[in-house]
C-alpha positions as CSV (number, residue, x, y, z in Angstrom):
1,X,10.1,-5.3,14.1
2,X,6.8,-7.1,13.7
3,X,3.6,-4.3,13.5
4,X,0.1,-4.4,14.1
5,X,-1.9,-4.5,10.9
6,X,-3.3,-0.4,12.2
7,X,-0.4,0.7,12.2
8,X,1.1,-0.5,9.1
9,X,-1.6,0.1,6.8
10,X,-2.8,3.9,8.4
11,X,0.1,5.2,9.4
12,X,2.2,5.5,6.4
13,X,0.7,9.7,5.2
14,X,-2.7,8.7,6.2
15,X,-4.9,10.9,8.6
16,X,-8.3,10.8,10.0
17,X,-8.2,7.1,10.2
18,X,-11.0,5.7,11.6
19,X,-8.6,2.6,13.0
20,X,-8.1,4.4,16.3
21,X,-11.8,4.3,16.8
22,X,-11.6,0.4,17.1
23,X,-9.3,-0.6,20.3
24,X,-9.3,-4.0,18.5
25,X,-7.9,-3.1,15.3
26,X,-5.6,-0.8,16.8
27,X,-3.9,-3.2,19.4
28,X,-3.8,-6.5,17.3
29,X,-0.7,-8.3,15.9
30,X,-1.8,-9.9,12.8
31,X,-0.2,-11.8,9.6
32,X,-0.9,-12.6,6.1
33,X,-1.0,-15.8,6.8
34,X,-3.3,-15.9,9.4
35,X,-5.6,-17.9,7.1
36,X,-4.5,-21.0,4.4
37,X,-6.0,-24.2,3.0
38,X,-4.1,-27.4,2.8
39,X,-4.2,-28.1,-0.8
40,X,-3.9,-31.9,0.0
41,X,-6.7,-32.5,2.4
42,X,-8.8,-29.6,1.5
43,X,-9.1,-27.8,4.8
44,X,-9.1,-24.0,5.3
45,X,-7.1,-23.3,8.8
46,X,-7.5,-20.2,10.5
47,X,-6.1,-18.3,13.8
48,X,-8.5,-17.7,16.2
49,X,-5.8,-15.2,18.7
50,X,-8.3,-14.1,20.9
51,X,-8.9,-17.5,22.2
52,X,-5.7,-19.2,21.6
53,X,-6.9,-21.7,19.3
54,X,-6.7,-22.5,15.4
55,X,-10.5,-23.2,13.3
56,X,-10.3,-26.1,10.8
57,X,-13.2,-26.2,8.4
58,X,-13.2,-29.2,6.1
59,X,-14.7,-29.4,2.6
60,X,-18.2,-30.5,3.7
61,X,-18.1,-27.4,6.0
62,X,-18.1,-28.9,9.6
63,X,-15.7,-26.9,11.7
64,X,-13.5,-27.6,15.1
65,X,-11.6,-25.6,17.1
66,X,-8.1,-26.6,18.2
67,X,-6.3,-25.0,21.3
68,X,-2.7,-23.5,20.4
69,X,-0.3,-21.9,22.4
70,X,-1.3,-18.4,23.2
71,X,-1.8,-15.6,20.2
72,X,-1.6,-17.9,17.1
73,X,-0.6,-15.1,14.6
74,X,0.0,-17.2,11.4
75,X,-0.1,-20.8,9.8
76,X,1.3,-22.5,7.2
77,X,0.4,-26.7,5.8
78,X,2.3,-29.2,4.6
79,X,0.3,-30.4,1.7
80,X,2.7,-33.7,1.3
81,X,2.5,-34.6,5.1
82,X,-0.5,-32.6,5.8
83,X,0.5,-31.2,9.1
84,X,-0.2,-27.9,9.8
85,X,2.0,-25.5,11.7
86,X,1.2,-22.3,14.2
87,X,3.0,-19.4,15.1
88,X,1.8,-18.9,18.8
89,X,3.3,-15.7,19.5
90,X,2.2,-15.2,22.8
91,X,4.0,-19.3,23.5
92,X,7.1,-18.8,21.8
93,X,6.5,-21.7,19.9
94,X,4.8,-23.6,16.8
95,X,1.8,-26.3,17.3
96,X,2.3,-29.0,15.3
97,X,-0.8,-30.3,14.2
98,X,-1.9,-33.6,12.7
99,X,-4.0,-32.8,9.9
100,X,-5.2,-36.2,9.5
101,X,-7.0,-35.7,12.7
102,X,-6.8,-32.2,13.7
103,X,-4.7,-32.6,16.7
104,X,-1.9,-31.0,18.5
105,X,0.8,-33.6,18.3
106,X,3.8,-31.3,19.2
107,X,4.8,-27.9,20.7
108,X,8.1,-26.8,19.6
109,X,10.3,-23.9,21.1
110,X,11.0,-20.7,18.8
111,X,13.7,-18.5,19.6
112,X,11.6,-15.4,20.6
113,X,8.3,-14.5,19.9
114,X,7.1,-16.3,16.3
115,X,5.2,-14.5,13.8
116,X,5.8,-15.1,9.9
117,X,6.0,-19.1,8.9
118,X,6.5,-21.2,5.8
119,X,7.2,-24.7,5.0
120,X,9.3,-26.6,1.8
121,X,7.4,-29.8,1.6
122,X,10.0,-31.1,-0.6
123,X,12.9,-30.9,2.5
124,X,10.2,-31.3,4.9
125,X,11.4,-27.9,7.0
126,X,9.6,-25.2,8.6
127,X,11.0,-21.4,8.7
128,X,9.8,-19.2,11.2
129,X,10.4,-15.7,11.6
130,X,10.7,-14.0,15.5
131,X,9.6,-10.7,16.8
132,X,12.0,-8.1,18.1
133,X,15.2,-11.2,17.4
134,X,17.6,-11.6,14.7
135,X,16.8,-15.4,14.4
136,X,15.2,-17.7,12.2
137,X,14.1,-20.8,13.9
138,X,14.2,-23.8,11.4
139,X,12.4,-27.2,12.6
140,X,13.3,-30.6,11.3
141,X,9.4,-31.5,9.8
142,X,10.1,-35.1,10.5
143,X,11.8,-35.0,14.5
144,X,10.9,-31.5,15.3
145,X,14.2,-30.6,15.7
146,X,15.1,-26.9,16.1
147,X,17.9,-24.7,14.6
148,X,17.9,-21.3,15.0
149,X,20.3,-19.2,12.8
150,X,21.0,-15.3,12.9
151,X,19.3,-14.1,9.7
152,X,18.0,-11.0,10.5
153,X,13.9,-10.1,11.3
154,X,11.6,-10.8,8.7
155,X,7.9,-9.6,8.1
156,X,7.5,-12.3,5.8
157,X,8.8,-15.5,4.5
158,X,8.1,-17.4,0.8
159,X,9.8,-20.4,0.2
160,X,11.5,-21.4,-3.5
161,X,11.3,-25.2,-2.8
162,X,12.8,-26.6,-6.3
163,X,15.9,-23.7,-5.9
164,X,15.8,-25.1,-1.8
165,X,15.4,-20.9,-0.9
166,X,13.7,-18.8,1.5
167,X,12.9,-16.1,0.9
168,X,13.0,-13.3,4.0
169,X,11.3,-9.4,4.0
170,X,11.7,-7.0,6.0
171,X,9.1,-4.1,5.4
172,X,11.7,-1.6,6.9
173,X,14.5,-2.4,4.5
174,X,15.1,-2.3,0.5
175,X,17.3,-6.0,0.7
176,X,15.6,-9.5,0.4
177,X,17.1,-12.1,3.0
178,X,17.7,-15.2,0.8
179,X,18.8,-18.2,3.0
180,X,20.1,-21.6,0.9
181,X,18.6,-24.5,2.6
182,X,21.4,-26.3,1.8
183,X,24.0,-25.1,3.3
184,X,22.6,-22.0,5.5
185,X,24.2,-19.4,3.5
186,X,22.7,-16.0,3.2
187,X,23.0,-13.5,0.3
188,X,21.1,-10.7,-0.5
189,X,18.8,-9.2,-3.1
190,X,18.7,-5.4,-3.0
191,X,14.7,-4.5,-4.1
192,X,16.0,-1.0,-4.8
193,X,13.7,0.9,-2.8
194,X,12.4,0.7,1.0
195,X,8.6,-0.3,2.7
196,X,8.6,-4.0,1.1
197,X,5.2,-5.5,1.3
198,X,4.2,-8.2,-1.1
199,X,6.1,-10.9,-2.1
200,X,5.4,-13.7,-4.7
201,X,7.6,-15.9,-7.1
202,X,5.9,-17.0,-10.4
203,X,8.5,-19.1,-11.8
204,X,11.7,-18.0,-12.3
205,X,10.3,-14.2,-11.5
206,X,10.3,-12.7,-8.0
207,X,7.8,-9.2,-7.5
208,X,7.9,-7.3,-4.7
209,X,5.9,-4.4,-4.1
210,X,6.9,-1.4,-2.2
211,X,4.2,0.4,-0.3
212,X,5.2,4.2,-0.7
213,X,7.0,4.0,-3.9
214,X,4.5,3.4,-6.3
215,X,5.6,0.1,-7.6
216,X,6.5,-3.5,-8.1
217,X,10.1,-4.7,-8.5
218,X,10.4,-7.6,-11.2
219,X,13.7,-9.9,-10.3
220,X,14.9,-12.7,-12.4
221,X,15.9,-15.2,-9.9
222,X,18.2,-16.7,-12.7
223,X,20.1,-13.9,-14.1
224,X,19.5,-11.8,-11.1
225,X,17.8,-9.0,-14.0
226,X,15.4,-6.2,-12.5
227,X,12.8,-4.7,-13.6
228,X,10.8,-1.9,-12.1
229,X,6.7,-2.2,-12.4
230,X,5.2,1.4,-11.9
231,X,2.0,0.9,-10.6
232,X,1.5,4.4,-8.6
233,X,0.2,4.8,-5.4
234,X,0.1,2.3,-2.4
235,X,0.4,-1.2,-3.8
236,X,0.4,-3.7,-1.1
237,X,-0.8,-7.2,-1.5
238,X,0.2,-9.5,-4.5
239,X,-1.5,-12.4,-6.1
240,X,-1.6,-14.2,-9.6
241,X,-3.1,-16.3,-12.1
242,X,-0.6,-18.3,-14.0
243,X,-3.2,-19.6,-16.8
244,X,-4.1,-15.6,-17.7
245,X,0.1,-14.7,-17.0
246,X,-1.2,-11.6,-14.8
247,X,-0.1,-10.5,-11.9
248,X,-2.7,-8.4,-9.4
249,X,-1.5,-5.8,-7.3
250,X,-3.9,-4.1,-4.8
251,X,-3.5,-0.2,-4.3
252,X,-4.2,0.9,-0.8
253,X,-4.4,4.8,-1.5
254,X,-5.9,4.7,-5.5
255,X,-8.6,2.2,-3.7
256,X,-8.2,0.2,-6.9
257,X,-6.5,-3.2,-7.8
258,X,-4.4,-3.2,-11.4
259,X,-3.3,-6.7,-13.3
260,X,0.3,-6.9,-14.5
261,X,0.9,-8.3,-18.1
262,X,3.7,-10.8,-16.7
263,X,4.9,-11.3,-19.9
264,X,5.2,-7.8,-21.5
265,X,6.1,-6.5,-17.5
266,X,3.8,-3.4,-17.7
267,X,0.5,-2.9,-16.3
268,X,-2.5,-3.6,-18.9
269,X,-5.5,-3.0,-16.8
270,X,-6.7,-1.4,-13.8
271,X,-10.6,-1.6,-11.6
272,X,-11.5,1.1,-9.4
273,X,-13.0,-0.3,-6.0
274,X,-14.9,2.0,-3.3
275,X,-12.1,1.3,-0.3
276,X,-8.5,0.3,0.7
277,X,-7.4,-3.2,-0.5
278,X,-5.1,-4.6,1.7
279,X,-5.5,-8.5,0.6
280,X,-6.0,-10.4,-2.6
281,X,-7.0,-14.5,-3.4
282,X,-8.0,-15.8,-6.7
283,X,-9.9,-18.5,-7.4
284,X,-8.4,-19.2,-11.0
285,X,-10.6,-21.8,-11.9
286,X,-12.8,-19.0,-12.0
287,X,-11.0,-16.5,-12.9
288,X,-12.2,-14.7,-9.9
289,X,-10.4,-12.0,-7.6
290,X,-11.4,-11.4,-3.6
291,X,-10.0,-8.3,-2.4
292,X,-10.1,-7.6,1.1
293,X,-11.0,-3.8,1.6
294,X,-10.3,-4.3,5.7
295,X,-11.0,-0.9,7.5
296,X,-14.3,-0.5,5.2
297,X,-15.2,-4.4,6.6
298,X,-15.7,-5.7,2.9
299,X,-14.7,-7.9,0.5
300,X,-15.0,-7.0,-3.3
301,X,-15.1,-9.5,-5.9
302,X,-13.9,-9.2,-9.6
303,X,-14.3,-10.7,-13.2
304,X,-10.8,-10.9,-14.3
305,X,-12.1,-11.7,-17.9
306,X,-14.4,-8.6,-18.4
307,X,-12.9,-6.8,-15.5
308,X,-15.9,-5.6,-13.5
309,X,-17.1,-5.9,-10.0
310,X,-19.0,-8.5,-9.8
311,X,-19.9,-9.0,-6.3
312,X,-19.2,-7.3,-2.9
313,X,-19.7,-8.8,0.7
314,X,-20.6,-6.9,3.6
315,X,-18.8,-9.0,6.8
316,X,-19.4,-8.2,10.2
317,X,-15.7,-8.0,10.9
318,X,-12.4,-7.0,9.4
319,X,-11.2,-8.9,6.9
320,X,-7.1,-9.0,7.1
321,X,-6.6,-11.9,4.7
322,X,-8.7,-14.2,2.3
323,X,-8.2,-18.0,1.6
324,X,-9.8,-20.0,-1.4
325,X,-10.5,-23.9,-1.4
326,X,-10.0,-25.0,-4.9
327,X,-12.0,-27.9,-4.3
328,X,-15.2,-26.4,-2.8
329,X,-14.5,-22.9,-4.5
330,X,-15.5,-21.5,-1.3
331,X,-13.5,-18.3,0.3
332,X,-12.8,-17.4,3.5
333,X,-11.5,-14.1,4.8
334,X,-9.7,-14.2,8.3
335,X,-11.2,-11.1,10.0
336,X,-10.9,-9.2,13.3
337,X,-14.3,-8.9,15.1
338,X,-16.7,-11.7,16.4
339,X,-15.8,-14.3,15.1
340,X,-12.3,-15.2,13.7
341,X,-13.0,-15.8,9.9
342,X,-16.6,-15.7,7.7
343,X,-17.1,-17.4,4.9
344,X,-18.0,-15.7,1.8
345,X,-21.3,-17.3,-0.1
């Protein structure tokens, strides 16, 4: 069962929240991947729920606004073909859009009400996860086709394109979901402990963080090996930067965002911030990380080399999830408020 953002991130031991105060926050559906940019073209996408549509802002800056199917929830790009696909939760379907000229070319069916969505550009397949339904609803990239298959829910969905896997969390269970592309055969990976949140593959290496267990779970995709990460507190959101080897893991409750040593497996530094991170991006040209601290309507930016805060935005709305354009170096943070995303500059 698919969550609103509020109710995820507060309720879990957490009282006197001031997200009850905001009927906005409290009431929306949101995803992590309500925000991404097409490597290929260089676009940043981003839901816009409230008004049924999807924002495309190209590397010059000029933006358009594309209607969707009602309550776009999530979006994921096809950096080979460079279409881009929405979840439209409220149409019980995906817009397929043409990314060479930002147009709706198709509307395909899901099986219930869509909400976590990834793509393989190497098979040319989309995976789409379904509120309140057991099925996964699979579309041909090329005709559109549809295939659903009984998989189980998912809260989110990562794709393993050179292995042909996907990759399927529930954040009320302690098993990963993996589906074989191939031949639509489902095993699982038990994470050892329950209230899965992140999810990332680094090569052969698979983390997963669990919200209320104070850590990150290290799998070897290959040998299937596990390690456990103790990071304390809340960690939620995951990202990395390959060239360092470090892994950063954003703790709700210690307001604070630690790097993992990916090599050694261990923790080796953490940065104190002033709210609760509940996203991460990295620009790792830069070396830079944007965390998303979304009740306290801020995004904090830190120096991964001398690890310091180096910067911190003040947005008018809540920021729930943070793209970076590696061609502009410009970041975006998806937000809740008036107006569907702000750019940080």
């Amino acid at each position: 069962m698919k969550m609103s953002w509020c109710w995820l991130a507060f309720s879990i031991a957490l009282s006197g929240s001031t997200c009850a105060q905001d009927s906005r926050l409290s009431s929306a559906l949101i995803n992590r991947d309500g925000i991404t940019c097409n490597s290929g073209s260089g676009k940043v996408y981003v839901v816009d729920s409230e008004h049924g549509a999807v924002v495309v802002i190209s590397a010059n800056g000029e933006t358009k606004r594309i209607a969707t199917a009602a309550g776009p929830v999530s979006i994921a790009s096809n950096p080979t073909t460079g279409r881009v696909y929405v979840a439209n939760s409220g149409g019980k379907s995906v817009s397929v859009i043409d990314g060479a000229n930002d147009e709706v070319i198709a509307t395909v069916k899901t099986a219930a009400h869509p909400y976590a969505i990834a793509v393989d550009p190497i098979s040319n397949e989309v995976f789409v996860s379904n509120t309140f339904s057991d099925k996964l609803t699979v579309i041909d990239g090329k005709t559109n086709a549809v295939t659903n298959l009984k998989t189980g829910s998912a809260d989110a969905l990562i794709v393993d394109s050179t292995a042909h896997t996907v990759y399927l969390l529930g954040y009320e269970s302690d098993t990963l979901m993996l589906l074989d592309e191939q031949t639509q055969a489902l095993s699982r990976l038990n994470t050892g402990k329950m209230h899965q949140w992140g999810i990332l593959k680094i090569g052969t290496m698979l983390y997963v963080s669990h919200l209320q267990d104070g850590s990150v779970a290290a799998f070897d995709t290959g040998t299937r090996a596990v390690r456990e990460i103790t990071t304390g507190g809340m960690p939620d959101a995951l990202a990395s930067d390959a060239e360092r080897a470090q892994l950063y893991v954003a703790d709700y409750s210690g307001e604070a965002v630690s790097a993992i040593d990916t090599k050694r497996g261990e923790v080796a530094w953490t940065v104190k911030l002033k709210g609760h991170p509940q996203a991460l991006v990295v620009d790792p040209a830069k070396h830079l990380i944007y965390i998303a601290e979304t009740r306290e309507h801020r995004v904090i930016v830190i120096d991964a080399n001398d690890r310091h805060i180096v910067r911190e935005y003040s947005l008018h709305g809540a920021p729930y999830a943070l793209a970076t354009n590696p061609q502009t170096h410009r970041v975006y943070a998806a937000t809740l408020g008036a107006a569907p995303y702000e750019e940080l500059r």
